[in-house]
VEXMIZA-24334 format. One line per 4 residues: number of its first residue (from 1); their letters; for each residue x, y, z of C-alpha. Coordinates in pm, whole numbers, plus 50000, padded with zeros to 5 digits. Layout:
# VEXMIZA-24334
NUM	a	X Y Z ~ ...
# end
This chain:
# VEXMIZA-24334
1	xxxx	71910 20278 48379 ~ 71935 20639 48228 ~ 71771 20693 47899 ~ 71941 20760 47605
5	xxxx	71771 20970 47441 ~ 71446 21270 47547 ~ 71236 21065 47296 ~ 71190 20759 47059
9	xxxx	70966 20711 46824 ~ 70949 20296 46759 ~ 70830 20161 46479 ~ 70710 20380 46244
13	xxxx	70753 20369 45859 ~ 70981 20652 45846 ~ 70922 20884 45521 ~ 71203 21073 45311
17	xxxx	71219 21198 44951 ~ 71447 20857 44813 ~ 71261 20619 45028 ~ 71075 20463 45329
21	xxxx	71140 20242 45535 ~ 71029 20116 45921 ~ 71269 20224 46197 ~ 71304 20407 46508
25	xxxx	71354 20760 46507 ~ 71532 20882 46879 ~ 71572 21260 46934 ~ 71800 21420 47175
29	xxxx	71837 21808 47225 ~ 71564 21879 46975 ~ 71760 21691 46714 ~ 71735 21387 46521
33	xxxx	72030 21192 46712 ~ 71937 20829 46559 ~ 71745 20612 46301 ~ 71790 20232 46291
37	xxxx	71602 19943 46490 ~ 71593 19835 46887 ~ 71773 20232 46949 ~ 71832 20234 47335
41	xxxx	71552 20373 47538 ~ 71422 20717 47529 ~ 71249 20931 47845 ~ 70939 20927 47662
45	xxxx	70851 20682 47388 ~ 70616 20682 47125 ~ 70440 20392 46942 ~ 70427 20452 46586
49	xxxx	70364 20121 46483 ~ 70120 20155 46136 ~ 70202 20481 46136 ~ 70447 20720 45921
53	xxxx	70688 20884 46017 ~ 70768 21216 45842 ~ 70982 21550 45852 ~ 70727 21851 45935
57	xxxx	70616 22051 45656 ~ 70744 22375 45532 ~ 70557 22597 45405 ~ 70736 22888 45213
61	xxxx	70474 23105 45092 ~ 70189 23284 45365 ~ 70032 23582 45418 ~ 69998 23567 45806
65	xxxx	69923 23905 45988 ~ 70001 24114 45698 ~ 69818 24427 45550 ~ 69753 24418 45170
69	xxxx	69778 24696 44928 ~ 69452 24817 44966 ~ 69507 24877 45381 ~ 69261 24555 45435
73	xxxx	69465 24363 45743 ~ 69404 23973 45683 ~ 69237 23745 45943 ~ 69500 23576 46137
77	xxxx	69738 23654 46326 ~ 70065 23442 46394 ~ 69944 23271 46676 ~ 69638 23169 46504
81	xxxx	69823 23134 46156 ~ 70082 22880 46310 ~ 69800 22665 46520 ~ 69666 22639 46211
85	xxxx	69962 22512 45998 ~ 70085 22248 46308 ~ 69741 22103 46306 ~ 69808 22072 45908
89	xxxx	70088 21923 46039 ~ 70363 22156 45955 ~ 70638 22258 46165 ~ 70814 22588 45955
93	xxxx	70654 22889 45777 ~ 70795 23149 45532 ~ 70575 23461 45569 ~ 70567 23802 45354
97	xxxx	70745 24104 45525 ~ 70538 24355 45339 ~ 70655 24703 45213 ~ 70412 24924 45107
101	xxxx	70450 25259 44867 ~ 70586 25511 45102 ~ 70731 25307 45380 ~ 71078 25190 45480
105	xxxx	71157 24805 45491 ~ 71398 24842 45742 ~ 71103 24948 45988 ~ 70822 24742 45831
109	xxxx	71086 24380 45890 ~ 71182 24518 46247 ~ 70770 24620 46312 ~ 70654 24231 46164
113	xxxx	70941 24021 46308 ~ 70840 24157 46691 ~ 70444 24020 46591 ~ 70623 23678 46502
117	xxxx	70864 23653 46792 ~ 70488 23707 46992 ~ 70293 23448 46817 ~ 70449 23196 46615
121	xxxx	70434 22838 46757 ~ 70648 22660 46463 ~ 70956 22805 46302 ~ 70907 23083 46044
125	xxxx	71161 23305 45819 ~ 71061 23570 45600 ~ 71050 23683 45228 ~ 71078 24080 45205
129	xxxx	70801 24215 44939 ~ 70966 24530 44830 ~ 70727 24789 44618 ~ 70914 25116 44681
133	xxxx	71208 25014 44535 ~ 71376 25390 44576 ~ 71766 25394 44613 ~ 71748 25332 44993
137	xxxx	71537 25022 44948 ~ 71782 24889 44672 ~ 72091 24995 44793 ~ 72122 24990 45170
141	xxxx	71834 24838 45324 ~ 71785 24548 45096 ~ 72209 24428 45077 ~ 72193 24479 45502
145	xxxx	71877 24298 45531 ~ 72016 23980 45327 ~ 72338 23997 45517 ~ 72130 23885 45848
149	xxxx	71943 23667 45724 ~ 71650 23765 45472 ~ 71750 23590 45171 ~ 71454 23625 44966
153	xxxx	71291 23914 44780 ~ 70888 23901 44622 ~ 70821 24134 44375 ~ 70451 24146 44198
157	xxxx	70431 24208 43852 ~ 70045 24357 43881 ~ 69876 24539 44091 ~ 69850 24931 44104
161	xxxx	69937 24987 44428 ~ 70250 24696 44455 ~ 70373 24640 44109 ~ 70693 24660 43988
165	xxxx	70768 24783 43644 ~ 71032 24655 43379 ~ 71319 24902 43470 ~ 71313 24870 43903
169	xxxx	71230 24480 43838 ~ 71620 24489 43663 ~ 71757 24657 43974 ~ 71587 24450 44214
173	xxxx	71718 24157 44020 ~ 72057 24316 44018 ~ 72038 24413 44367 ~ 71952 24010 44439
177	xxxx	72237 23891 44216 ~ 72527 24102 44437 ~ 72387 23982 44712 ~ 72232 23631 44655
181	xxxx	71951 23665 44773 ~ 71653 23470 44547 ~ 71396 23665 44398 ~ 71020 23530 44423
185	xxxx	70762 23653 44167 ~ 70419 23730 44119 ~ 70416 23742 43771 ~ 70061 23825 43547
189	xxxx	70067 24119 43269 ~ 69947 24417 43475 ~ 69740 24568 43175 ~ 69579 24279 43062
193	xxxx	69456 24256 43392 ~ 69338 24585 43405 ~ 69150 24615 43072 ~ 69000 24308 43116
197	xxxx	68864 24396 43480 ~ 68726 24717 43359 ~ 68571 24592 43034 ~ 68416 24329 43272
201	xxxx	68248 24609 43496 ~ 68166 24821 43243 ~ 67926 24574 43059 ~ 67779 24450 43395
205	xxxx	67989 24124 43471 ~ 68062 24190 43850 ~ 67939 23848 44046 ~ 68309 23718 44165
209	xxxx	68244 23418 43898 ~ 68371 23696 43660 ~ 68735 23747 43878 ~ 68793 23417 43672
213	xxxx	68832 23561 43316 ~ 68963 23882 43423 ~ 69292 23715 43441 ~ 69349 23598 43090
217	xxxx	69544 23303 43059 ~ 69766 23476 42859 ~ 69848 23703 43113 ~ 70055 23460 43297
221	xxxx	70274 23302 43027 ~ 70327 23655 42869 ~ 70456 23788 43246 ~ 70677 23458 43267
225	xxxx	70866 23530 42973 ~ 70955 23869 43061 ~ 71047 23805 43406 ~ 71257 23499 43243
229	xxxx	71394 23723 42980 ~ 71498 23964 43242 ~ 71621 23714 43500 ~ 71817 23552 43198
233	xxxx	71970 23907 43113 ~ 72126 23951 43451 ~ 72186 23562 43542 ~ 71990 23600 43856
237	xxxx	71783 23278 43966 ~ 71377 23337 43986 ~ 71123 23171 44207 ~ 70777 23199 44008
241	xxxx	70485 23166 44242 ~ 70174 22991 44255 ~ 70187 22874 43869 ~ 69774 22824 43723
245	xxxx	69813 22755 43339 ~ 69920 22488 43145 ~ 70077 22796 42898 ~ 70284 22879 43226
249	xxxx	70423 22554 43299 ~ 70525 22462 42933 ~ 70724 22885 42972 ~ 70924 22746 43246
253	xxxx	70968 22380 43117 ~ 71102 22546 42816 ~ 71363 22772 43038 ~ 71446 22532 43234
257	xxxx	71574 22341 42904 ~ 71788 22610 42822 ~ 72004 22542 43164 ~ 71813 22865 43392
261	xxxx	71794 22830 43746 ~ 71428 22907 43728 ~ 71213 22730 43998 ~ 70833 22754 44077
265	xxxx	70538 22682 44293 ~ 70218 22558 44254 ~ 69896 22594 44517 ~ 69669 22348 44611
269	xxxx	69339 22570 44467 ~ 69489 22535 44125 ~ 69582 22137 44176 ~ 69188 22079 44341
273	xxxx	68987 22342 44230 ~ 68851 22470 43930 ~ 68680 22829 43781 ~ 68377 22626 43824
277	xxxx	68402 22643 44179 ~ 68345 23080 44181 ~ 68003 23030 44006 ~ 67801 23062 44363
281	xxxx	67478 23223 44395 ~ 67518 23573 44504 ~ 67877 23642 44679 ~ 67944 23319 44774
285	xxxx	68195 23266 44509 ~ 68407 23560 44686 ~ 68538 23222 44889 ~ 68753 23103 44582
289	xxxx	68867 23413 44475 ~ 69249 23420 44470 ~ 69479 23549 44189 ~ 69582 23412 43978
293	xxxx	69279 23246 43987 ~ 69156 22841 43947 ~ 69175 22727 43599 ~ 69077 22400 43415
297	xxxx	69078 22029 43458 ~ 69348 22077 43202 ~ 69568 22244 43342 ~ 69533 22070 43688
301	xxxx	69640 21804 43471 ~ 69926 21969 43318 ~ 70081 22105 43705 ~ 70058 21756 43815
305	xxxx	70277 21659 43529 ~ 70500 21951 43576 ~ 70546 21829 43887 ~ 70642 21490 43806
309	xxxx	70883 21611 43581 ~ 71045 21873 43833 ~ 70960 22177 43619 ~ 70727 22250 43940
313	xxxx	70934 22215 44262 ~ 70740 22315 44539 ~ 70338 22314 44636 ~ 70256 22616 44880
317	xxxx	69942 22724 45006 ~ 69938 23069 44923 ~ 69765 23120 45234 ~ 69559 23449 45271
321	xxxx	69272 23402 45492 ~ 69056 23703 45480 ~ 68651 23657 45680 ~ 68383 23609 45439
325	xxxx	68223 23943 45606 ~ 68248 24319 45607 ~ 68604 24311 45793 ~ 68790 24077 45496
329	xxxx	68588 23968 45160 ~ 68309 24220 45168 ~ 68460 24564 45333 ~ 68300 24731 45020
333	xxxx	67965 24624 45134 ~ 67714 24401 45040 ~ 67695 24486 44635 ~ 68084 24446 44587
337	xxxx	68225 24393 44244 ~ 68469 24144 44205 ~ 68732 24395 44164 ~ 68629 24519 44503
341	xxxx	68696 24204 44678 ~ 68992 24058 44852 ~ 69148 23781 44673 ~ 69333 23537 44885
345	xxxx	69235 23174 45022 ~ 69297 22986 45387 ~ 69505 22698 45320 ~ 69788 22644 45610
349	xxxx	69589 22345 45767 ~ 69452 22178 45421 ~ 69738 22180 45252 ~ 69928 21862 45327
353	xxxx	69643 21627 45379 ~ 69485 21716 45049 ~ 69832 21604 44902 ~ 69894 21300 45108
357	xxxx	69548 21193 44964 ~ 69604 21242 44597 ~ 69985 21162 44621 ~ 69942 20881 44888
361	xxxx	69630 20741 44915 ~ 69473 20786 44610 ~ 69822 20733 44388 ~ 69841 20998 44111
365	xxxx	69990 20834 43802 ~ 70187 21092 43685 ~ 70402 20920 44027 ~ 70398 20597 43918
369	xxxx	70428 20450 44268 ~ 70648 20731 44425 ~ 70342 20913 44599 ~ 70471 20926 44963
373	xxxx	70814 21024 44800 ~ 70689 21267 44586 ~ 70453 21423 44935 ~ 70766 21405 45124
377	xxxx	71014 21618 44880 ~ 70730 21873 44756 ~ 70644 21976 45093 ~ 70904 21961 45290
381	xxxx	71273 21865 45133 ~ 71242 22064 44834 ~ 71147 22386 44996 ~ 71397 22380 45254
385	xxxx	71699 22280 45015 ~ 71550 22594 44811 ~ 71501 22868 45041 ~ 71799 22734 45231
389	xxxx	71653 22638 45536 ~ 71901 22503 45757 ~ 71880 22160 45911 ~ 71513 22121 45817
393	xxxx	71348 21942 45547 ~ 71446 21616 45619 ~ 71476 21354 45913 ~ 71844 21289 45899
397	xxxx	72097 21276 46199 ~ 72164 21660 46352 ~ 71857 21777 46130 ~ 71615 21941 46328
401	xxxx	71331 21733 46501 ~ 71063 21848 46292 ~ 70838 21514 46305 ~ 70466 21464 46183
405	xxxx	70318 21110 46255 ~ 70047 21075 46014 ~ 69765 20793 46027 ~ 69722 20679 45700
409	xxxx	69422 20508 45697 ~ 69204 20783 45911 ~ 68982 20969 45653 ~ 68850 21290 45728
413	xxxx	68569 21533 45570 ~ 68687 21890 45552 ~ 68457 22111 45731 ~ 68420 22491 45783
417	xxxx	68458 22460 46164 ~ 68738 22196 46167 ~ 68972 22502 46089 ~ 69184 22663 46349
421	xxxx	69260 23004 46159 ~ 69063 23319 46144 ~ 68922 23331 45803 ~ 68603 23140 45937
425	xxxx	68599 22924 45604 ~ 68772 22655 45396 ~ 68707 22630 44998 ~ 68783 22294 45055
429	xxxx	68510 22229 45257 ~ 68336 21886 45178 ~ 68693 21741 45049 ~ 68728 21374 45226
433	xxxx	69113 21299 45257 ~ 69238 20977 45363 ~ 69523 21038 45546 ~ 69598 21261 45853
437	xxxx	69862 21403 46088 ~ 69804 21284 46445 ~ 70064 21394 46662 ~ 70370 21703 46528
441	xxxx	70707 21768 46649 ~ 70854 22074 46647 ~ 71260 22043 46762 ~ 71158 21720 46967
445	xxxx	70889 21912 47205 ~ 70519 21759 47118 ~ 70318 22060 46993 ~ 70023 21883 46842
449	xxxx	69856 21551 46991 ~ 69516 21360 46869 ~ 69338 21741 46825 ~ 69527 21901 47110
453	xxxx	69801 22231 47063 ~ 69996 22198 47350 ~ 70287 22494 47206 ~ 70312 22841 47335
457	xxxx	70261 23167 47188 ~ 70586 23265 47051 ~ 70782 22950 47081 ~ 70862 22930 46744
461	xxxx	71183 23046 46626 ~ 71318 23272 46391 ~ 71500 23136 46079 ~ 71809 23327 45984
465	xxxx	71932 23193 45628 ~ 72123 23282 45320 ~ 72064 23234 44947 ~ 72234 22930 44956
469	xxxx	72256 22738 44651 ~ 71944 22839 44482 ~ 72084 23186 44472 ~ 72376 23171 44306
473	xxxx	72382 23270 43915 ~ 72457 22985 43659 ~ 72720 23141 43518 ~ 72542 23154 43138
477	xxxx	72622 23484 43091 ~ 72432 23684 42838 ~ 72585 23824 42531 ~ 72470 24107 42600
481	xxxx	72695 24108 42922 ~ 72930 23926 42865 ~ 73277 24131 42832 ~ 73395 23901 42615
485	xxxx	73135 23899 42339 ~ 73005 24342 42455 ~ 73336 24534 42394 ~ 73454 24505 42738
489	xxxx	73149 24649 42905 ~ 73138 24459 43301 ~ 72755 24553 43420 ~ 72731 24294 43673
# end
């Protein structure tokens, strides 16, 4: 008797962001054809019995083969990037297109997207970081790069070399708003920053424990409300990345209540780790250094509840995996300041089983029973509903067959050489989660199985996408320009 479907997965406890429940999952041309019990046979079959079954995870914000500001090249490349993330048990990336002072975007997407279509294993799309925002950037390259398919833009807020200032940060946001495209932010007050990393030097506080406080707290909300001001101004919706302060969730929880499509991420170093965690002998803490850096038990605290409440949408990793050595973390040499050290953290392959053990296993409270729920839709429905990924997210009939099978009683203790990317170490090393993807799925072909990659270089595909809904302005125009209520003036 011919087979029905290429595969069926029996039995499984299959995982979405309403519900679970056990069923058969049968895919057919790389899609999810079926979901029900007894399907008709597949050509291979799968026993997921006291298993679950659930969509791959997406995650929308990693630095993967990408040169930073300083000219310091991170440690992975795509190939290793993605074998990393499927063992994590993901299935879809969104990487950083970087622009650089002085060089054209047009060139620097065509330049990164031939590295991807070399490496990738899972599916990937790109955000475009724009910081020469001259009138070529804004008003040719950036409208035709949207058009096919690059519907996000990251701006930062600080750094010298990157950031965008108060008058190009309106353009960009302009630019975004004619074009929907969404517009992702690294927001922290540039000159706080600064002041506080020289002060910091001057006096002699240069062990990386000291990167901690030389991001005020303050720094964050004060950027937030700016960039929400600004976004507000021009009725253009705002991604705000990797969220650290309890001051920054209560900004957006307060914008938010004012009906502005602002969304944001959190990370999994500021939901797990703490400033504590820098204070290494020597320049060991140089591991944990990201910015915005960890915080406090309290405000770990305060982005789990943000999360709960859906001020927080989305957890990324923020992944930016640079080699505890002189080619990453300590290119200035062995006496390096912290303000001569890369900031970044590895995080594609932790990710999701740190979450499935505080969401599933353990049960975080702020849930209140809706762990596996709450796993599914932060790290994989609600990033592709908002970056608009199509057919992903979700295992629904015609979605993609994007398919982790997790074990969720099989604990494992994070180690340093359980990694698959370049960066050589994990600051989550020593972490035990309970909970762990066995086998991944990437558009029903098996690319991970019991500690085995079985894709090929560059067999990941390319994700072209609009704004989508996300994108699109609320329609609360400001007074300010509104022709109704500004003499007539139409700005937008």
């Amino acid at each position: 008797m011919t087979a029905s479907y290429d595969l069926v997965i029996r039995g499984g406890t299959v995982g979405s962001a309403t519900g679970s429940f056990v069923a058969d999952v049968a895919v057919k041309d790389g899609k999810v054809a079926a979901l029900g019990l007894g399907l008709p046979s597949g050509m291979r079959e799968i026993d997921a019995s006291g298993k679950l079954v659930l969509p791959g995870g997406i995650d929308s914000h990693a630095h993967v083969e990408q040169v930073s500001a300083g000219g310091l090249l991170n440690a992975d490349t795509f190939e290793s990037a993605t074998t990393s993330a499927a063992f994590g048990g993901n299935t879809t990336l969104i990487s950083f297109a970087a622009q650089h002072r002085g060089l054209d975007l047009r060139q620097v997407v065509d330049e990164y997207a031939a590295r991807a279509r070399r490496g990738a294993l899972i599916d990937y799309a790109f955000h475009l970081i724009v910081a020469n925002p001259d009138r070529k950037t804004i008003e040719a390259d950036l409208p035709a790069l949207i058009a096919e398919g690059h519907a996000s833009i990251k701006i930062f807020m600080t750094y010298d070399l990157i950031k965008i200032d108060d008058e190009p940060l309106l353009d960009l946001l302009l630019t975004a708003r004619q074009n929907r495209a969404l517009v992702c932010v690294h927001a922290e007050n540039h000159g706080m920053i600064a002041w506080m990393g020289k002060k910091l030097v001057e006096k002699g506080y240069v062990a990386p424990k000291y990167h901690a406080i030389s991001h005020p707290r303050g720094s964050e909300a004060e950027a937030f409300n700016r960039l929400i001001t600004a976004a507000e101004l021009l009725d253009q919706p705002i991604m705000i990345f990797h969220v650290s302060t309890a001051e920054g969730a209560a900004v957006i929880r307060q914008a938010r209540g004012r009906g502005l499509k602002v969304f944001a991420e959190t990370c999994p170093q500021y939901l797990f780790l703490t400033k504590q965690d820098l204070d290494k002998p020597g320049l060991e803490g140089a591991k944990w250094m990201c910015s915005p850096p960890p915080r406090d038990i309290a405000d770990q605290d305060a982005l789990w509840q943000a999360l709960a409440l859906g001020d927080i949408q989305v957890i990324s990793s923020d992944h930016a995996p640079y080699r505890f050595d002189e080619t990453g973390k300590l290119s200035a040499g062995p006496n390096s300041t912290f303000k001569q050290i890369a900031n970044g953290l590895p995080g594609l392959e932790t990710r999701l089983p740190l979450l499935f053990d505080a969401l599933v296993s353990k049960g975080r409270p702020e849930f209140a029973g809706r762990g596996l729920e709450a796993f599914v839709q932060l790290t994989a429905t609600a990033p592709a509903a908002l970056y608009n990924l199509p057919n992903k997210g979700a295992l629904l009939p015609g979605y993609d067959a994007d398919i982790a099978i997790w074990d969720p009683q099989k604990t494992v203790t994070i180690t340093d050489a359980a990694m698959h990317d370049h960066a050589g170490f994990t600051p989550f090393a020593g972490y035990t989660a309970t909970g762990w993807p066995e086998r991944v799925i990437r558009r029903g072909e098996e690319i991970i199985s019991h500690g085995t990659c079985m894709a090929t270089p560059g067999s990941g595909r390319w994700l072209g996408r609009t704004g989508g809904w996300a994108a699109e302005p609320s329609g609360q125009l400001a007074v300010d320009m509104d022709p109704a209520t500004n003499f007539g003036a139409s700005l937008l």
